[in-house]
C-alpha positions in Angstrom: 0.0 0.0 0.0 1.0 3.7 -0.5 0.7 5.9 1.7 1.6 9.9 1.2 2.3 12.8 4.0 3.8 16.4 4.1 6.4 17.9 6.1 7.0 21.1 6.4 5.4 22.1 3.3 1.6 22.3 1.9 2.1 20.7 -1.4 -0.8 18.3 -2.0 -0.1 15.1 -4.3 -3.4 14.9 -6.6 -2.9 11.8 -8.5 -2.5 9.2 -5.8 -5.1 6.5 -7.5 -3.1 6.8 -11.3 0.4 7.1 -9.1 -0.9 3.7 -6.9 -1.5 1.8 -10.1 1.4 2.9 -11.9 3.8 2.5 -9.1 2.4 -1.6 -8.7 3.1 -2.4 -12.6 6.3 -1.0 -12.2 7.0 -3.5 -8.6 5.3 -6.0 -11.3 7.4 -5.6 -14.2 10.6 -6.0 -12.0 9.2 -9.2 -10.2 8.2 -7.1 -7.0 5.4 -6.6 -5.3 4.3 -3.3 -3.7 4.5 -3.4 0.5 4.1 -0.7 2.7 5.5 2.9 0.8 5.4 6.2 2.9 6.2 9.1 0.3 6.8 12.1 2.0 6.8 15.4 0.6 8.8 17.8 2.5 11.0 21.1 2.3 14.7 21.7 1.7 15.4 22.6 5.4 13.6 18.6 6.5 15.6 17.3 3.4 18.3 19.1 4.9 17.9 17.7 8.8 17.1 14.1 7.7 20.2 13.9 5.0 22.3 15.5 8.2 20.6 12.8 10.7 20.7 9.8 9.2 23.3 10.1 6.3 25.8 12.9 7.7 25.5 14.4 4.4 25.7 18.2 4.7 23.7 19.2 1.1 20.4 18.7 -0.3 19.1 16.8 -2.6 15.4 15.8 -4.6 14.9 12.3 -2.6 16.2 10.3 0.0 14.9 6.6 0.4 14.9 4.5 3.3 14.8 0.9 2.4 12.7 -1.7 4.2 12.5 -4.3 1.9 11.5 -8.2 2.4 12.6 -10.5 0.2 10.0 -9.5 -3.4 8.6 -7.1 -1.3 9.2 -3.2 -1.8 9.2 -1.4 1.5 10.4 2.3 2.4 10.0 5.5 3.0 11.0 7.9 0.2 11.5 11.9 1.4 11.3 14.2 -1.5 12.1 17.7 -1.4 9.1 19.0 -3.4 11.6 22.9 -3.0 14.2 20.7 -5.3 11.8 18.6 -7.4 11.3 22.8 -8.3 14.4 23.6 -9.0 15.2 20.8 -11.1 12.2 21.1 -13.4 13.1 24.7 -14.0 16.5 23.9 -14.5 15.8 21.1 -16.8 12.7 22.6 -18.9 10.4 19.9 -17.8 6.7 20.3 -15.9 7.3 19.9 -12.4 4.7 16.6 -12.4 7.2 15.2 -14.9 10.4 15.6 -12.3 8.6 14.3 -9.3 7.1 11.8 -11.3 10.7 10.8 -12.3 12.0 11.5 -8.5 8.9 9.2 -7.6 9.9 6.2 -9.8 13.7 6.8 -9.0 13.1 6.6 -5.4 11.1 2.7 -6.3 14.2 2.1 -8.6 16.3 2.5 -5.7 14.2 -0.2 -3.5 14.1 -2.5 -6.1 18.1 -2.8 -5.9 19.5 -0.1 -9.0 21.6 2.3 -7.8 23.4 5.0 -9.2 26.7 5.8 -7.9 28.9 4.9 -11.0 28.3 6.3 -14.5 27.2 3.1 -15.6 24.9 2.7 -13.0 23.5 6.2 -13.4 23.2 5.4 -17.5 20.9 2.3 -16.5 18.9 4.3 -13.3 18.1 6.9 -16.5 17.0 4.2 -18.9 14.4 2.5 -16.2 13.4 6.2 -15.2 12.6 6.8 -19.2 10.9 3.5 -19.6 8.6 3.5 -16.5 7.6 7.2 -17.2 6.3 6.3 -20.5 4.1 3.4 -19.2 2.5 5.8 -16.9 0.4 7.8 -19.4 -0.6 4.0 -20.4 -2.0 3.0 -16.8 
């Protein structure tokens, strides 16, 4: 089940049915199934805190994901920065529903086991972020 909640911000996530049903066939189409997700929209400053906290990073970022997977079964918590998800858009020329759409599906990425600290890596995270978007306009 997903599950969504604000910190420190008012942003209000609209499209949770379409995001719930997108967000299962992508668990599906990696041989995962969807457990319990908390996504979190929050500010820079929480960003901030929680990346200090638990990761002793000093910076912010779009997303940070807590994994509490089972086996097949995607659990977490994924903190994005809707401040950032705003920055990036604007940087990149994209909607912002298109970057926290692909901030959404990288945070699921990251459960599922990609990650994206080498080049390589980052090449492939892209690739999966690019194929899942599409499929969600089909769900």
């Amino acid at each position: 089940m997903v599950s969504y909640y604000r910190e420190d911000t008012n942003f209000v996530f609209k499209d949770r049915r379409l995001n719930n049903r997108w967000l299962k066939l992508v668990a599906e189409s990696e041989i995962r199934r969807l457990g319990d997700i908390s996504i979190i929209f929050c500010s820079d400053r929480k960003i901030l805190e929680i990346n200090l906290e638990y990761l002793q990073h000093d910076y912010y970022t779009d997303i940070i994901t807590f994994d509490y997977c089972e086996g097949e079964t995607l659990s977490g918590d994924l903190f994005i920065s809707v401040d950032s998800v705003k920055e990036n858009a604007s940087y990149y020329g994209v909607k912002f529903s298109d970057e926290l759409n692909r901030v959404i599906v990288h945070g699921i990425l990251h459960l599922i086991g990609y990650d994206d600290h080498t080049e390589k890596q980052k090449k492939q995270m892209r690739e999966k972020e690019n194929y899942y978007l599409s499929l969600r306009e089909l769900v």
